[in-house]
C-alpha positions in Angstrom: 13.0 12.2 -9.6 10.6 11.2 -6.7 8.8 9.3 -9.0 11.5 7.3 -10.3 12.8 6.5 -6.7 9.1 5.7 -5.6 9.1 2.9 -8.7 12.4 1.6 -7.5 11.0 1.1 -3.9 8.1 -0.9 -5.2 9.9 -2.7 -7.7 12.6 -3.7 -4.7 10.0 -4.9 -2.8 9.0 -7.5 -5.6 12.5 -9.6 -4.4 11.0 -10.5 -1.3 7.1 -10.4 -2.2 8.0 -13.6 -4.6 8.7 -15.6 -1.4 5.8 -14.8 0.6 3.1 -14.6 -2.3 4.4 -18.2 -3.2 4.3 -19.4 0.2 1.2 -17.6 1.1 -0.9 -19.0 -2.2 -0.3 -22.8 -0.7 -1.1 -21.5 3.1 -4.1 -19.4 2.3 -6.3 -22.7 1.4 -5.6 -24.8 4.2 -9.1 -23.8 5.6 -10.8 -24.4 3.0 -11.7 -22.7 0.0 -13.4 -19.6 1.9 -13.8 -16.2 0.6 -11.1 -15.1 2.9 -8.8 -17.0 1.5 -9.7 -15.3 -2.1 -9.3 -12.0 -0.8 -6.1 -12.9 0.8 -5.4 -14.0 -3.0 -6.6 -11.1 -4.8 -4.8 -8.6 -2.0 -1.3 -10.7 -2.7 -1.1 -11.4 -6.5 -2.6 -7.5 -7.0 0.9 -6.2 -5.7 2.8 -6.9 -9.0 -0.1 -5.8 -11.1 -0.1 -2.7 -9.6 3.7 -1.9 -9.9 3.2 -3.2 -13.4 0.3 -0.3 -14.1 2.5 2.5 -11.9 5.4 1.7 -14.3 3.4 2.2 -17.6 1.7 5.4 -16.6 4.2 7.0 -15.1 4.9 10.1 -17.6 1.0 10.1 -18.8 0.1 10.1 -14.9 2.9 10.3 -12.4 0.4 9.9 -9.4 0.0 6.7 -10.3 3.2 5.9 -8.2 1.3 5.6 -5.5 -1.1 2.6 -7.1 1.0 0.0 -5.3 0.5 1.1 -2.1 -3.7 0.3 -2.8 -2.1 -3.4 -2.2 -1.9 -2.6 1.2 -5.1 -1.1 1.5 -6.4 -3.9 0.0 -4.9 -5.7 2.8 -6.8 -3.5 5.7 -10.2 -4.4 3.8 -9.2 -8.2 3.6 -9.0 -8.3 7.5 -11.8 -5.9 8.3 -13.4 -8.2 6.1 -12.7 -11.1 8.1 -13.5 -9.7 11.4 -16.5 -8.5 10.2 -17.6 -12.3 9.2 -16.0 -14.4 11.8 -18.1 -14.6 14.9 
């Protein structure tokens, strides 16, 4: 049951991710074509992938619920990254 209710948390969240991953793919090159901006890319258009892969193996591998969430993660590295580089 969690598992189900987990999927339809991250496939909710899909509405309003259409709106910002849109929005952000136009932003994230107004500096230039920099490796942040492909990581802020990668981090963004991931999120569907990853609610696409959760919802395929959910009865092989029901932890797999959680695979979306990595987009977030994904998001932490991105701006570690950044910091990290910037001086």
């Amino acid at each position: 049951m969690a598992i189900y209710v987990m999927l339809a948390i991250w496939s909710l969240l899909l509405i309003p991710w259409m709106f910002f991953a849109l929005l952000g793919t136009g932003m994230a090159f107004e500096g230039g074509k920099t490796v942040d901006a492909y990581y802020f890319l990668f981090t963004i258009w991931s999120y569907p992938c990853f609610v696409a892969a959760a919802f395929l193996f959910r009865r092989r591998h029901p932890k797999t619920v959680i695979l979306p969430g990595l987009s977030g993660l994904l998001a932490v590295f991105e701006n570690a990254v950044h910091k990290a580089t910037s001086h």
